[in-house]
N, CA, C, O and CB atoms as a CASP TS submission, in Angstrom:
PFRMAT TS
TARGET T0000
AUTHOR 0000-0000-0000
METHOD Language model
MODEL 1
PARENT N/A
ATOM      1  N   UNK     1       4.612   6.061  19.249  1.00  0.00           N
ATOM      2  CA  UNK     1       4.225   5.810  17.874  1.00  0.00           C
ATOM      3  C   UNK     1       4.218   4.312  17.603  1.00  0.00           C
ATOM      4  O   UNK     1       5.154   3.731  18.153  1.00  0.00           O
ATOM      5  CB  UNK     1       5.169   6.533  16.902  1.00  0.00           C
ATOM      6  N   UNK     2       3.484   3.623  16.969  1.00  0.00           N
ATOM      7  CA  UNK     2       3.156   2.561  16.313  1.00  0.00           C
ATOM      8  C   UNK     2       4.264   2.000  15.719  1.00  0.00           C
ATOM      9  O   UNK     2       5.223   2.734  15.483  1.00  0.00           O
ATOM     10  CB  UNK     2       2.217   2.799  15.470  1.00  0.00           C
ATOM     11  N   UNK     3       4.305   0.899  15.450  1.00  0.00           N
ATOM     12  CA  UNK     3       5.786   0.743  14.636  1.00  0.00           C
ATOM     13  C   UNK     3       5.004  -0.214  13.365  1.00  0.00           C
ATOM     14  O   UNK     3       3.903  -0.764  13.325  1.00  0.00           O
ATOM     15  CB  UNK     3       7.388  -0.296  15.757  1.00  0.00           C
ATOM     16  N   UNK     4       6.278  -0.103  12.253  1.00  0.00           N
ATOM     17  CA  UNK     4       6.021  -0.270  10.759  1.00  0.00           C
ATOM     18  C   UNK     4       7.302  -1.048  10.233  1.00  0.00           C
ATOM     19  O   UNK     4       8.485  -0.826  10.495  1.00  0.00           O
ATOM     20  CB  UNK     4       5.809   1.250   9.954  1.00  0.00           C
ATOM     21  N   UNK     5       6.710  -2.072   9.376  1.00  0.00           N
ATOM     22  CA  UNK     5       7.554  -2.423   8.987  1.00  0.00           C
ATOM     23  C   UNK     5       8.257  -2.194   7.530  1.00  0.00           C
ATOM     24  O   UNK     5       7.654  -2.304   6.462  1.00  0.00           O
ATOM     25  CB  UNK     5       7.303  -3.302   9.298  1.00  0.00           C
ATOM     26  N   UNK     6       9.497  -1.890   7.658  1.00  0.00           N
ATOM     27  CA  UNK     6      10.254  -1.798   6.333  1.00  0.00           C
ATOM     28  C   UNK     6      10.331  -2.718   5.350  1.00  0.00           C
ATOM     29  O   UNK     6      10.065  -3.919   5.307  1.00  0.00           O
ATOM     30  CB  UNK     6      11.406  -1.623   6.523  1.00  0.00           C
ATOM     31  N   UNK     7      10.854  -1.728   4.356  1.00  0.00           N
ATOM     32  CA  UNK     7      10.982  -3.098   3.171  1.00  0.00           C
ATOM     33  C   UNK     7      12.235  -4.269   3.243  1.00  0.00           C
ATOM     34  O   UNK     7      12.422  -5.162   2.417  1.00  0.00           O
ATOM     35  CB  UNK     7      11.243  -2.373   1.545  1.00  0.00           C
ATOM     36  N   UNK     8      13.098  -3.975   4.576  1.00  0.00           N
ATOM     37  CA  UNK     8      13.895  -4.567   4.235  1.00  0.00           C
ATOM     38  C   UNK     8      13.339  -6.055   4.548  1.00  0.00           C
ATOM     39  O   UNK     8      14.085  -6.905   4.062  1.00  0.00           O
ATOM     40  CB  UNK     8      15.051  -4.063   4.756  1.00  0.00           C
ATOM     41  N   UNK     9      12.198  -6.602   5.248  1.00  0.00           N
ATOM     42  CA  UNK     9      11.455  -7.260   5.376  1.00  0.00           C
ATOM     43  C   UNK     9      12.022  -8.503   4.781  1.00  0.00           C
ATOM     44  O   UNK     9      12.509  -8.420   3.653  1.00  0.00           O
ATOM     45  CB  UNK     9      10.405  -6.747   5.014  1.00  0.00           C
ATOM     46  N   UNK    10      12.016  -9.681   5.427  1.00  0.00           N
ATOM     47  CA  UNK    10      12.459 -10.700   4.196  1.00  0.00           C
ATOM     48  C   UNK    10      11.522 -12.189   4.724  1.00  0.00           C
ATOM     49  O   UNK    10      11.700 -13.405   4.650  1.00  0.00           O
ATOM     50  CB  UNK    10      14.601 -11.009   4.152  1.00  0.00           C
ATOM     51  N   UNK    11      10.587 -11.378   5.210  1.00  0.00           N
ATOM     52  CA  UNK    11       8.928 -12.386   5.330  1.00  0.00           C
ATOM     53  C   UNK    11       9.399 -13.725   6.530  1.00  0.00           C
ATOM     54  O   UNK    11       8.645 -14.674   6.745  1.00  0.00           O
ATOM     55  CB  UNK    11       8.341 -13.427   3.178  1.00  0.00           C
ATOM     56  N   UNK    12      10.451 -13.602   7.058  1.00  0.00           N
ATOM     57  CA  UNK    12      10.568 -14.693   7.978  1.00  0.00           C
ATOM     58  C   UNK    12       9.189 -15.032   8.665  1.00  0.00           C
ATOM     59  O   UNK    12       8.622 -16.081   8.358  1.00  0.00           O
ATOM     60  CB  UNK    12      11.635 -14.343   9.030  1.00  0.00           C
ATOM     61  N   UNK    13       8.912 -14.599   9.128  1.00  0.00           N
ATOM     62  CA  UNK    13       7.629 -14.762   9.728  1.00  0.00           C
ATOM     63  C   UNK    13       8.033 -14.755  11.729  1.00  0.00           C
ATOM     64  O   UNK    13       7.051 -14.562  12.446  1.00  0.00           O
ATOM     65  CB  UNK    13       6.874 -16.496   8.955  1.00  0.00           C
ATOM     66  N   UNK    14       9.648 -14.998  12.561  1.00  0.00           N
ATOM     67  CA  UNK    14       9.601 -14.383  13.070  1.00  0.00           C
ATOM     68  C   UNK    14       9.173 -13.538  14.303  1.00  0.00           C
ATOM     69  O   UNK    14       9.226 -13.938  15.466  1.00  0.00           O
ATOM     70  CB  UNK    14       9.615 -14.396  12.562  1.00  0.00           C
ATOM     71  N   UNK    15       8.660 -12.089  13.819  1.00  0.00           N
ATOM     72  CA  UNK    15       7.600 -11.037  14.642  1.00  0.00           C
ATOM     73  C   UNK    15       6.564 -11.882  14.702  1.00  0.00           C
ATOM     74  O   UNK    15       6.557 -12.449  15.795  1.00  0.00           O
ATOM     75  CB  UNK    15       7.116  -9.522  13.920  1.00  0.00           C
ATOM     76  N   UNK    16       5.856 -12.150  14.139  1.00  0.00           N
ATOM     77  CA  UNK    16       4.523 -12.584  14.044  1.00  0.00           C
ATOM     78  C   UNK    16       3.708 -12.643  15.478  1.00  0.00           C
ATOM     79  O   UNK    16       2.839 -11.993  16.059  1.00  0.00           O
ATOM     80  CB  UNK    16       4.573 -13.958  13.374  1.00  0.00           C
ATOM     81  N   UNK    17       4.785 -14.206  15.769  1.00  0.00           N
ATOM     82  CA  UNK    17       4.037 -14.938  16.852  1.00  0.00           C
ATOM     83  C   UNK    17       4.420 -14.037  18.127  1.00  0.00           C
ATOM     84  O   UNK    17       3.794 -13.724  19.140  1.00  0.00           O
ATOM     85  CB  UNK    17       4.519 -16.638  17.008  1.00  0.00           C
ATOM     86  N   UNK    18       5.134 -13.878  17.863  1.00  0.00           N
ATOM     87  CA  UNK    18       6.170 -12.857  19.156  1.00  0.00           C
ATOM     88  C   UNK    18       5.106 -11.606  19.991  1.00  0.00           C
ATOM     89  O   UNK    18       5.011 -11.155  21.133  1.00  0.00           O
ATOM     90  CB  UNK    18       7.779 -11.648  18.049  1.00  0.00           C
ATOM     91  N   UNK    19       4.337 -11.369  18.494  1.00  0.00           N
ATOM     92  CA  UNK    19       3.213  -9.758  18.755  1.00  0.00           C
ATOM     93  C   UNK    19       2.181 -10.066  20.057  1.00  0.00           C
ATOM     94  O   UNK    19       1.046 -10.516  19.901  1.00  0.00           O
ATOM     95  CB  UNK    19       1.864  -9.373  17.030  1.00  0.00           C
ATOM     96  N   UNK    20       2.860  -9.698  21.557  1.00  0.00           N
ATOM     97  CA  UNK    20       1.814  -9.864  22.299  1.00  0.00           C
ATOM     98  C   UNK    20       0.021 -10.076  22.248  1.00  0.00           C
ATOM     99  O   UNK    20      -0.824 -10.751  22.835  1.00  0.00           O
ATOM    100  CB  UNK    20       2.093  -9.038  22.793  1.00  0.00           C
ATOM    101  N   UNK    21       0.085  -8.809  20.913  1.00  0.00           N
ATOM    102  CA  UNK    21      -1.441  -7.999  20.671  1.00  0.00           C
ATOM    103  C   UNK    21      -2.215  -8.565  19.365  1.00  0.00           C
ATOM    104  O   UNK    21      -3.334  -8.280  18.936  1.00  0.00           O
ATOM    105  CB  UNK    21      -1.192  -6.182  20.370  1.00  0.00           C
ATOM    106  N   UNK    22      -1.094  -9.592  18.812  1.00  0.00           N
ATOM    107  CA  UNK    22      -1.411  -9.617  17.359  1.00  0.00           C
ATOM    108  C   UNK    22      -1.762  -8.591  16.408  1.00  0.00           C
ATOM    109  O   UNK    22      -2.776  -8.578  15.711  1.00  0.00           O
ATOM    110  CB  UNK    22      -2.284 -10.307  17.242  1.00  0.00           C
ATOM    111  N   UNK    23      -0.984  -7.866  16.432  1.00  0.00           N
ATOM    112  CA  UNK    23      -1.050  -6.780  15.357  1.00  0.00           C
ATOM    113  C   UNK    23      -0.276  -7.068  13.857  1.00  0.00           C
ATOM    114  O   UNK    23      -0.398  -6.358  12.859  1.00  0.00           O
ATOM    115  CB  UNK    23      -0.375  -5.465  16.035  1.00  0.00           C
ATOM    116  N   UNK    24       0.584  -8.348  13.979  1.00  0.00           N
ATOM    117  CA  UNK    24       1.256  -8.099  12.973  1.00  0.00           C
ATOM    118  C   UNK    24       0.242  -9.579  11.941  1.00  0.00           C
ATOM    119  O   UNK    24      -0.493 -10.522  12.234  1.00  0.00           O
ATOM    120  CB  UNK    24       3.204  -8.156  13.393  1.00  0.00           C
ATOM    121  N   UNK    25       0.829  -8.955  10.670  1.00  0.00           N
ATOM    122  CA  UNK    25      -0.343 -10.234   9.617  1.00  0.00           C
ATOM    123  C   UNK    25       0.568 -10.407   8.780  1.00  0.00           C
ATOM    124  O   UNK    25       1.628  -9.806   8.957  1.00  0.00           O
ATOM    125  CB  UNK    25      -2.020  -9.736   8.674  1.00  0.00           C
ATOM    126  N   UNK    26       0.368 -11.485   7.367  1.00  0.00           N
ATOM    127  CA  UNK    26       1.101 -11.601   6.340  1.00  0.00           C
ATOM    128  C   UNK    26       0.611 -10.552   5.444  1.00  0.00           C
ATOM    129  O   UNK    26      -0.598 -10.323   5.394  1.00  0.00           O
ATOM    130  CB  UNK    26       1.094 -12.911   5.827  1.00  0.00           C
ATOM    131  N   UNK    27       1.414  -9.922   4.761  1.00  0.00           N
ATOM    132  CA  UNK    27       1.317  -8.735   3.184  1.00  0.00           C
ATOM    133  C   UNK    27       0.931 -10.011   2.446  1.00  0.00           C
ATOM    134  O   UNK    27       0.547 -11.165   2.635  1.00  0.00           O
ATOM    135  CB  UNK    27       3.152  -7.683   2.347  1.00  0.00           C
ATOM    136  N   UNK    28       1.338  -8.915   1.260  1.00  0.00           N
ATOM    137  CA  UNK    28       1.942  -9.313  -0.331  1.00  0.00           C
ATOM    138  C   UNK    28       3.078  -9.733  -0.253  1.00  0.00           C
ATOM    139  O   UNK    28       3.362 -10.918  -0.433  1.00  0.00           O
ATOM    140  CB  UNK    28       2.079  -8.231  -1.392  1.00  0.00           C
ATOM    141  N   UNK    29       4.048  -8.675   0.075  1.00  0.00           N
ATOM    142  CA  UNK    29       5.482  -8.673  -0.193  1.00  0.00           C
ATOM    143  C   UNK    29       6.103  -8.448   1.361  1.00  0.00           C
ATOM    144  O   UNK    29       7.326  -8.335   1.443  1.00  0.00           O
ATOM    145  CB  UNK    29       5.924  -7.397  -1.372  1.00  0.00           C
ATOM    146  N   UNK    30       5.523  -8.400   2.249  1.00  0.00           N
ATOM    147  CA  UNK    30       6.268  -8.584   3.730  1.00  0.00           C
ATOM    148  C   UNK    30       4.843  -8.632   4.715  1.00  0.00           C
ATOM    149  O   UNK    30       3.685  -8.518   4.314  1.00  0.00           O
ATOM    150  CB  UNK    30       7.526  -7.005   4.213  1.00  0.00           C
ATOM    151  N   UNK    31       5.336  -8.849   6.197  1.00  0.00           N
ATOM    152  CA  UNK    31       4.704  -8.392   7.210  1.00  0.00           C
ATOM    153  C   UNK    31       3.850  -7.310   7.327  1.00  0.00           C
ATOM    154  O   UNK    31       4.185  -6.372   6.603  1.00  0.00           O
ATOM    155  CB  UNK    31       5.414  -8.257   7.893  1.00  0.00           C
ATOM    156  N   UNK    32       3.132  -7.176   7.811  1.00  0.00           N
ATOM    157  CA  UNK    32       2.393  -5.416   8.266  1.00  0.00           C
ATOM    158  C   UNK    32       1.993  -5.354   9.556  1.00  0.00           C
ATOM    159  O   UNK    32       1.658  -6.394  10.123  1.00  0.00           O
ATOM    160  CB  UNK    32       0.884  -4.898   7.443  1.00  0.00           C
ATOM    161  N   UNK    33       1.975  -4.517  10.006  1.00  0.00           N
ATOM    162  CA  UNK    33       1.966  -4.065  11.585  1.00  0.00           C
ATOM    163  C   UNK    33       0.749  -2.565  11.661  1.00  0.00           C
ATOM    164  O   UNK    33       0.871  -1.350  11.506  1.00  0.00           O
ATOM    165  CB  UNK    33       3.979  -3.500  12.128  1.00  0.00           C
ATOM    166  N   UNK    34      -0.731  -3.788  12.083  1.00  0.00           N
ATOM    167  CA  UNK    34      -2.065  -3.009  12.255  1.00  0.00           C
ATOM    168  C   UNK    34      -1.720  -1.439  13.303  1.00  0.00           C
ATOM    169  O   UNK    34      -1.665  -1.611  14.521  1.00  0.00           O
ATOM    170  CB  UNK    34      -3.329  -4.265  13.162  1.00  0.00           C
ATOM    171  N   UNK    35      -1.557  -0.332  12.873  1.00  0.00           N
ATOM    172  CA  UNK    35      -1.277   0.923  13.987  1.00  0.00           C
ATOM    173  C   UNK    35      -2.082   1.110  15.307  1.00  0.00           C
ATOM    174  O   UNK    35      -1.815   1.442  16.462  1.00  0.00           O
ATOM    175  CB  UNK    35      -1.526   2.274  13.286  1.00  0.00           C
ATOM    176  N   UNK    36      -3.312   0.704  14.530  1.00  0.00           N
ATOM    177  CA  UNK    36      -4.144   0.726  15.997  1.00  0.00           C
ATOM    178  C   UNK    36      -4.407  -0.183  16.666  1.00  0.00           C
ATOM    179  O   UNK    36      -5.410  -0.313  17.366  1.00  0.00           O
ATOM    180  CB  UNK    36      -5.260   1.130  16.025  1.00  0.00           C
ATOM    181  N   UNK    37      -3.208  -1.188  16.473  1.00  0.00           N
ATOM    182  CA  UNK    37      -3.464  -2.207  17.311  1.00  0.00           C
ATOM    183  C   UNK    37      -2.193  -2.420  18.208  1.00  0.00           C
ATOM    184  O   UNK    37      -2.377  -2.818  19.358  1.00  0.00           O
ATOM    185  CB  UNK    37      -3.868  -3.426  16.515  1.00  0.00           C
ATOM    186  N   UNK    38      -0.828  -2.168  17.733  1.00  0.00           N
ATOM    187  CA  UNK    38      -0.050  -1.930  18.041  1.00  0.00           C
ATOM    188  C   UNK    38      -0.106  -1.352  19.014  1.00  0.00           C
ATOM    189  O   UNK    38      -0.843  -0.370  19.105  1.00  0.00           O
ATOM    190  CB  UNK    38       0.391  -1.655  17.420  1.00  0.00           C
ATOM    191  N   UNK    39       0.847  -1.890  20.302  1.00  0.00           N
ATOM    192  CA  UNK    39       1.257  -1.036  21.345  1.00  0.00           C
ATOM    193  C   UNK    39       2.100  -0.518  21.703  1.00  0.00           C
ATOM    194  O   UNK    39       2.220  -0.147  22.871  1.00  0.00           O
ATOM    195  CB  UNK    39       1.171  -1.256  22.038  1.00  0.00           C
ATOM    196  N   UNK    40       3.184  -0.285  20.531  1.00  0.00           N
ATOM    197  CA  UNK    40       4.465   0.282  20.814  1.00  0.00           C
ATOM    198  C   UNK    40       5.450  -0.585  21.499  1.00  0.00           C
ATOM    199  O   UNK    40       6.464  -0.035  21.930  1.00  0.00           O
ATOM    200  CB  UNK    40       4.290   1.423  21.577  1.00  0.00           C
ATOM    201  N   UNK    41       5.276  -2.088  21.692  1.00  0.00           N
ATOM    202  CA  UNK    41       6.438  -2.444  22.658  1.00  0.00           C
ATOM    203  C   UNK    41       7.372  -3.035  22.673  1.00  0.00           C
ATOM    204  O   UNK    41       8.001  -3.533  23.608  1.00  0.00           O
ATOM    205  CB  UNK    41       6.264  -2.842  23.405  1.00  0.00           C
ATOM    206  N   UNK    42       7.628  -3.013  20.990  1.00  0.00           N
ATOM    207  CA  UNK    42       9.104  -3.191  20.482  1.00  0.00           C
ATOM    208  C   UNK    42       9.666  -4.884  20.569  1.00  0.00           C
ATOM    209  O   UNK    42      10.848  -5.202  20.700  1.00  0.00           O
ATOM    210  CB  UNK    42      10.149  -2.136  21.544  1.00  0.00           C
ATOM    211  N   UNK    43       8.791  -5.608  20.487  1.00  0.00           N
ATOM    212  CA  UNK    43       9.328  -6.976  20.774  1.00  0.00           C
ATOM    213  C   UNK    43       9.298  -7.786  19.556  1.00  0.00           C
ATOM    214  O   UNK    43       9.735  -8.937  19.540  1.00  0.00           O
ATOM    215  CB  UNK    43       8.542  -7.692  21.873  1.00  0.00           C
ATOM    216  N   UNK    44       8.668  -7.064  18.288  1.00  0.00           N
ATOM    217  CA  UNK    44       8.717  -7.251  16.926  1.00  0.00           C
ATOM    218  C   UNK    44      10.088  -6.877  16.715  1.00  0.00           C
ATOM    219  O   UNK    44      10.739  -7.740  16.127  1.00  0.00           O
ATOM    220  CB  UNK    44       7.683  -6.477  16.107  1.00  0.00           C
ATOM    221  N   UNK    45      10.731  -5.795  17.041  1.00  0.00           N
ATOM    222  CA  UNK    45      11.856  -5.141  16.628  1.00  0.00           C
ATOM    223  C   UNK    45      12.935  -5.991  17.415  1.00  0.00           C
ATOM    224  O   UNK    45      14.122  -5.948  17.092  1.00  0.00           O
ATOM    225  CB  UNK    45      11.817  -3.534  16.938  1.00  0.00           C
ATOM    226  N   UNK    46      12.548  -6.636  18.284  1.00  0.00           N
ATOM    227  CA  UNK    46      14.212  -7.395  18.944  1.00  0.00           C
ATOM    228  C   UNK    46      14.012  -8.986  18.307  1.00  0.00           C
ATOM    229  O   UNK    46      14.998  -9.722  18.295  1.00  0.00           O
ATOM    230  CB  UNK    46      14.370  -7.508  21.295  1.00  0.00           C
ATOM    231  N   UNK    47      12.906  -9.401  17.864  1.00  0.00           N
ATOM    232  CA  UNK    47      13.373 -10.770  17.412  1.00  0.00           C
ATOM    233  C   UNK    47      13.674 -10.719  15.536  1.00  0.00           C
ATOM    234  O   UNK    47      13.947 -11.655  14.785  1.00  0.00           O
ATOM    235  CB  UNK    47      11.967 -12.006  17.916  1.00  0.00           C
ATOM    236  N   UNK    48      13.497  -9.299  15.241  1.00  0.00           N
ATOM    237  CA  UNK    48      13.538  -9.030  13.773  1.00  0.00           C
ATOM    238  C   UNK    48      14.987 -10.076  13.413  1.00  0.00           C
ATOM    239  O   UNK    48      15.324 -10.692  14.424  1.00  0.00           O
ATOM    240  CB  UNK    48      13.728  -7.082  13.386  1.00  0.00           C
ATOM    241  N   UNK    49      15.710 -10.318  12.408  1.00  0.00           N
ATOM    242  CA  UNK    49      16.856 -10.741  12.307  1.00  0.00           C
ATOM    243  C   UNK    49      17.383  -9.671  11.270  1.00  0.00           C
ATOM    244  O   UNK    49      18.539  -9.678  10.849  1.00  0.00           O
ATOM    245  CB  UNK    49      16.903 -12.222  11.966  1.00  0.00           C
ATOM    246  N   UNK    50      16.321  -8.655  10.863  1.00  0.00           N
ATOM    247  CA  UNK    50      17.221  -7.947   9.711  1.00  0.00           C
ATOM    248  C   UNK    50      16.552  -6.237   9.859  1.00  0.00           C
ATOM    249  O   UNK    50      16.606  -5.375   8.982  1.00  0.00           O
ATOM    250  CB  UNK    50      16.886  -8.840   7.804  1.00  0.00           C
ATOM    251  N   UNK    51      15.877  -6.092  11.375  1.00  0.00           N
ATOM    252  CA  UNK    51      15.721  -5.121  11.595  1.00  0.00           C
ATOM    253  C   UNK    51      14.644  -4.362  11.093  1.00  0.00           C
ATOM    254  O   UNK    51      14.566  -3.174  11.408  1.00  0.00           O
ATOM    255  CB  UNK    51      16.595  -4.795  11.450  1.00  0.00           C
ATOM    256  N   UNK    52      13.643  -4.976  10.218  1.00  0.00           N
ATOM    257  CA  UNK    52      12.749  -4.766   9.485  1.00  0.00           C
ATOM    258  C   UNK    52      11.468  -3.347  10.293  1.00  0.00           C
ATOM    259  O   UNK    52      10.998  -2.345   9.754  1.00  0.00           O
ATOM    260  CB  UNK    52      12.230  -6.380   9.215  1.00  0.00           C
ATOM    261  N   UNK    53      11.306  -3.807  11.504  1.00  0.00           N
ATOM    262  CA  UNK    53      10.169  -3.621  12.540  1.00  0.00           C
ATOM    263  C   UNK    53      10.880  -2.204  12.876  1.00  0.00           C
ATOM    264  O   UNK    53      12.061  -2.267  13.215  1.00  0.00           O
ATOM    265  CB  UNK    53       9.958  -4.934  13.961  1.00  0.00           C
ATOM    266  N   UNK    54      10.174  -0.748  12.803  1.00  0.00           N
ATOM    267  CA  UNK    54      10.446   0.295  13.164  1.00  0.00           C
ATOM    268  C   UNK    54       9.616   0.928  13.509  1.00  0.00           C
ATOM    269  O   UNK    54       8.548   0.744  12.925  1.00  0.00           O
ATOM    270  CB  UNK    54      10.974   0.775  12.578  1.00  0.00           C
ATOM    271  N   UNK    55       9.652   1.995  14.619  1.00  0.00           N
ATOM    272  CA  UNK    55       8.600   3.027  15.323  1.00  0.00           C
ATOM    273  C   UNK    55       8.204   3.948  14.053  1.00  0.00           C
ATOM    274  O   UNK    55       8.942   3.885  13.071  1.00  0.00           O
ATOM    275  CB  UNK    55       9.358   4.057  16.736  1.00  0.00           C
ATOM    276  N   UNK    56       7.349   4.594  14.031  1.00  0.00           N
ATOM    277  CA  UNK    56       7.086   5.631  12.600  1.00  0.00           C
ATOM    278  C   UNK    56       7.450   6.537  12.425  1.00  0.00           C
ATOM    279  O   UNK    56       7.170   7.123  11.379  1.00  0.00           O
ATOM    280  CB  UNK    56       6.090   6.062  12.241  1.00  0.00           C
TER
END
């Protein structure tokens, strides 16, 4: 599954560069993480600092 980011989100920015695939972009109010672009490989979720980045 794709992973998504929560609200606990606090816009570091972070995931971003980290996204092998570039899936992740700036919101409104946080990050977002494109599904079909996403490859599942969790490297958003280990540099998170507040855990934001989750599978669906």
């Amino acid at each position: 599954m794709a992973y998504c980011i929560s609200d606990d989100c606090i816009s570091c920015g972070a995931c971003m560069p980290e996204c092998p695939v570039a899936a992740i972009s700036s919101g409104d109010s946080k990050y977002i993480i494109d599904d079909n672009i996403c490859i599942e490989c969790g490297v958003c979720a280990s540099v998170c600092p507040v855990g934001a980045p989750q599978p669906k």
